[in-house]
C-alpha positions in Angstrom: 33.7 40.1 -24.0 32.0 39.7 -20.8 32.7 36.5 -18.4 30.0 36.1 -15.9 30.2 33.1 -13.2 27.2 30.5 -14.4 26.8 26.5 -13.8 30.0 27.5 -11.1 32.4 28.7 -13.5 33.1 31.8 -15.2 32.3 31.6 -18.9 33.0 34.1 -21.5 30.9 34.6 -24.0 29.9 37.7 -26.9 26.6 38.6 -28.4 25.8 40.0 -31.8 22.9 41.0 -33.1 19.4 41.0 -32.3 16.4 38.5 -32.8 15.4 34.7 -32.1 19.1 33.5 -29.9 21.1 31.1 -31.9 23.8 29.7 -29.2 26.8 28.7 -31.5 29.4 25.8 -30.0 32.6 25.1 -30.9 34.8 21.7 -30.9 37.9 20.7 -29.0 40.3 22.9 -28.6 38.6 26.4 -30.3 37.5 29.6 -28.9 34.4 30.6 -29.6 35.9 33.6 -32.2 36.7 31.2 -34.6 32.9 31.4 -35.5 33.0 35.4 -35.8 34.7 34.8 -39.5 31.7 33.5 -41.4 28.5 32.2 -39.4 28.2 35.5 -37.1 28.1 37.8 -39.8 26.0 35.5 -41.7 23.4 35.1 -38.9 22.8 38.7 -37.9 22.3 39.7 -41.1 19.3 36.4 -41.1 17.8 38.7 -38.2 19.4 36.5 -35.3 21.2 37.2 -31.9 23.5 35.3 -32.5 26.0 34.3 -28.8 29.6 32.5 -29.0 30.9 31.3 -25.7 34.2 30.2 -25.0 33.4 26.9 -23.8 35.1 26.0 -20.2 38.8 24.8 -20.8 39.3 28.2 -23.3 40.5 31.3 -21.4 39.3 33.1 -20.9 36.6 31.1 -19.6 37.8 28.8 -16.8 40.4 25.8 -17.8 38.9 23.4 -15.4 42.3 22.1 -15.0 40.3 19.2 -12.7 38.9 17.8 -15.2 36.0 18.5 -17.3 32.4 16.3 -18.1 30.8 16.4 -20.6 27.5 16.8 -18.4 29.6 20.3 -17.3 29.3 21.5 -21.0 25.8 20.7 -21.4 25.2 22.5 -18.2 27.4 25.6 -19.0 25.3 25.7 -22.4 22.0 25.4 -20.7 23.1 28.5 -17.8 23.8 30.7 -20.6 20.6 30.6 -22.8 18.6 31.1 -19.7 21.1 34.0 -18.8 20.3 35.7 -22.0 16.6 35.3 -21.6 16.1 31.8 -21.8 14.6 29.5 -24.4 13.9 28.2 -26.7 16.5 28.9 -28.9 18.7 27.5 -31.9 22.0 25.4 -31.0 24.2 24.6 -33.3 27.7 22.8 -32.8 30.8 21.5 -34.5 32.6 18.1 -33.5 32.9 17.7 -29.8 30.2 20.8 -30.1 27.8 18.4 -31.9 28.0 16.1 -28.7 26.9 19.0 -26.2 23.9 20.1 -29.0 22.8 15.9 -28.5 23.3 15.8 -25.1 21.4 19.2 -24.5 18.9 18.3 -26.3 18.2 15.3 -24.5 18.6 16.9 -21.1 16.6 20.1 -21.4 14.6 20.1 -24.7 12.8 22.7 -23.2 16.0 24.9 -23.9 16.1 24.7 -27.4 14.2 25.2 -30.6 15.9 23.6 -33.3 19.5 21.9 -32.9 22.3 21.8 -35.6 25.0 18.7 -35.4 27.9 19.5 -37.9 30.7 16.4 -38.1 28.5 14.8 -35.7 29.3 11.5 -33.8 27.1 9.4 -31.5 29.8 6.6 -30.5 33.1 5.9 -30.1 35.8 5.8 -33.2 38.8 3.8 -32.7 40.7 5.8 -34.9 39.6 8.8 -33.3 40.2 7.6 -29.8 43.9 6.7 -30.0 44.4 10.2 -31.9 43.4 11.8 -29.0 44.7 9.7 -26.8 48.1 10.3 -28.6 47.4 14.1 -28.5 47.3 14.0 -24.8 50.7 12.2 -24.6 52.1 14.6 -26.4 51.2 17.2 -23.5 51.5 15.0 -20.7 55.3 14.6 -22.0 55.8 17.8 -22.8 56.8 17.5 -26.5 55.8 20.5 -28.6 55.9 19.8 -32.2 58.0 22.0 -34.4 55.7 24.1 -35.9 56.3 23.6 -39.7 55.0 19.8 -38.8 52.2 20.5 -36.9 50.6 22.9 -39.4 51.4 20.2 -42.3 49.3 17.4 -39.8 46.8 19.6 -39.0 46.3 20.2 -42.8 46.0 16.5 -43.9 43.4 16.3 -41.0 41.3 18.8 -41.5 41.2 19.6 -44.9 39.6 18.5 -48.2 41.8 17.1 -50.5 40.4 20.5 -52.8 41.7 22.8 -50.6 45.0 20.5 -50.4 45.6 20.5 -54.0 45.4 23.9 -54.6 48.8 25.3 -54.1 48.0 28.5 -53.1 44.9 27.6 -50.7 46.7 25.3 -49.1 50.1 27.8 -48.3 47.4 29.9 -46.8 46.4 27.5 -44.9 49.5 26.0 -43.7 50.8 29.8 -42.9 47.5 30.0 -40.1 48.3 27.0 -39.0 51.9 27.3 -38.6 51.9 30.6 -36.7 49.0 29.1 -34.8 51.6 26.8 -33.3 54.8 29.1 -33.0 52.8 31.2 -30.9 50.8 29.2 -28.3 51.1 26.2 -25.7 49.0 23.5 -25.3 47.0 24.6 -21.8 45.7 22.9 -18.8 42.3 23.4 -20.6 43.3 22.1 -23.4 44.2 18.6 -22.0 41.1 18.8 -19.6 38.8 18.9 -22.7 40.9 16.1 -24.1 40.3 13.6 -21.7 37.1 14.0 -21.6 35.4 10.3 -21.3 34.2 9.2 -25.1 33.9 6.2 -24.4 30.0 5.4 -24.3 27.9 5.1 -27.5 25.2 7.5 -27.3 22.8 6.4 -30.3 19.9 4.8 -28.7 19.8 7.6 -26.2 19.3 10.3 -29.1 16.2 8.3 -30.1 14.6 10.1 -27.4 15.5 13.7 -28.8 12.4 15.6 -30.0 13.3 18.6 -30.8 13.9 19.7 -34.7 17.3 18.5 -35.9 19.4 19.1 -38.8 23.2 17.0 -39.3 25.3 18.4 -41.4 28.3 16.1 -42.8 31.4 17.4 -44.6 32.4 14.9 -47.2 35.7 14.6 -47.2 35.9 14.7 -43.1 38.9 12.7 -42.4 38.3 13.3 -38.1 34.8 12.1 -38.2 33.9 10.4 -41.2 30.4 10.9 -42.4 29.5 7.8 -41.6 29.0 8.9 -38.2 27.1 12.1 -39.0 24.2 10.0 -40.8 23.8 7.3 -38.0 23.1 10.3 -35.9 20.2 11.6 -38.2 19.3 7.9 -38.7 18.9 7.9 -35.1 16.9 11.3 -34.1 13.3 10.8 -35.0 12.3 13.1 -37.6 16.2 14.4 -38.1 17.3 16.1 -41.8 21.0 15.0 -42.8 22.9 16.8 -45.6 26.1 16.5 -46.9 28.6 19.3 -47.7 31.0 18.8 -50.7 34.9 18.8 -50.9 35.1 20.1 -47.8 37.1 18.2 -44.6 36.4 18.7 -40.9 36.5 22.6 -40.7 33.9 22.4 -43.7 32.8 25.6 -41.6 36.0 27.4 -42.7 36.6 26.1 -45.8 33.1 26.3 -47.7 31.5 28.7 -45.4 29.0 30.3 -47.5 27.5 26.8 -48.2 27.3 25.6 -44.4 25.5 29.4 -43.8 23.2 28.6 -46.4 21.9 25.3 -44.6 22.2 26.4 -41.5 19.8 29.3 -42.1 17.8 27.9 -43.9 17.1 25.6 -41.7 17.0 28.1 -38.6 14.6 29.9 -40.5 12.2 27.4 -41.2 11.9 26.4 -37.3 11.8 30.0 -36.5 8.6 30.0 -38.3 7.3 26.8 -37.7 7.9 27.1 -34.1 
């Protein structure tokens, strides 16, 4: 996985595949890997290139232990699809992800072809700002959870109440999760992303995005509500929202073959149309 210096940091990033780029980007807190389970394989096999960076505050792309705006991610994006040839190409984006997809598309449209928002939000959550306020508490204190109640929060987060219900799906679940937490440390890039400012409603602003959109909602998304998700396509002129069933915030994960469907179908169709 190389890690070349671009917008002033070095970012690490792998490319599969071959075809029109899709530049996949993860949410708070993930390494770009996470998508190499389902969409990678998935999109190659659509006839993409597909690249997943490991957005700055992962290692091991720089932590950016300073501090990190949100103007760096859209930046960081932006150096790496004109590093691999430039644009226009697909972007598509999970959570915090979904904000950089917005906020790229508003600052360099010429960038990208088509943008994909999944759990999308365009403006501060109360809810969703104490959490994170409370999960950087937790580091600036120093107190680790015990693992066994970490995994068992992470699960009523991020999970449909399907996958909850079924004892066996949910063990395997809570086993990821679990070691997930015995065996790592929050980092310094970790809180960095973290306190990244939230705080300004962005909904107006995406009424000026031009380029082909597509938000995709997970129903039973307990971190950002669909709500959210459809005032963002409410907001983008022109903008497709769908809806994924009994699926929670890592609908990515838990219904995968779903989310690849609409995704490439999608990609697809503004392939050809553009």
């Amino acid at each position: 996985m190389p890690v070349v210096t671009l917008n002033g940091i070095g970012l690490s990033y792998e490319v599969s595949g071959s075809g029109p780029l899709v530049v996949l980007v993860m949410g708070t807190g993930s390494p770009g890997r996470v998508w190499r389970t389902y969409q990678v394989p998935a999109l190659v096999q659509a006839g993409f290139r597909v690249a997943t960076p490991d957005n700055r505050g992962i290692a091991p792309s720089d932590e950016s232990a300073a501090g990190i705006r949100m103007e760096d991610m859209v930046g960081d994006i932006a150096a790496l699809i004109e590093h691999l040839g430039g644009g226009p190409a697909h972007i598509v984006g999970t959570s915090m992800g979904s904000r950089v997809v917005a906020e790229l598309a508003l600052a360099r449209p010429d960038l990208i072809g088509s943008a994909v928002m999944m759990a999308a939000t365009g403006r501060p959550d109360p809810v969703a700002q104490l959490l994170n306020r409370g999960e950087q508490a937790l580091i600036d204190k120093g107190i680790q959870l015990p693992p066994e109640y970490a995994a068992a929060i992470k699960a009523m987060l991020n999970l449909s109440e399907r996958t909850l219900t079924d004892a066996s799906k949910a063990q395997e679940w809570l086993d990821i999760f679990e070691y997930t937490a015995s065996v790592s440390s929050p980092s310094a890039g970790l809180r960095a992303q973290l306190g990244m400012d939230r705080s300004r409603d962005r909904l107006q602003d995406y009424r000026r995005i031009r380029v082909p959109s597509l938000v995709i909602g997970f129903a039973d998304d307990k971190m950002v509500p669909t709500k959210f998700g459809r005032e963002v396509a409410a907001a983008i002129p022109g903008a497709r929202y769908t809806e994924i069933a009994h699926c929670g915030h890592y609908g990515y994960l838990e219904r995968p073959d779903e989310v690849n469907r609409t995704v490439i179908d999608f990609l697809t169709a503004a392939t050809i149309s553009g």
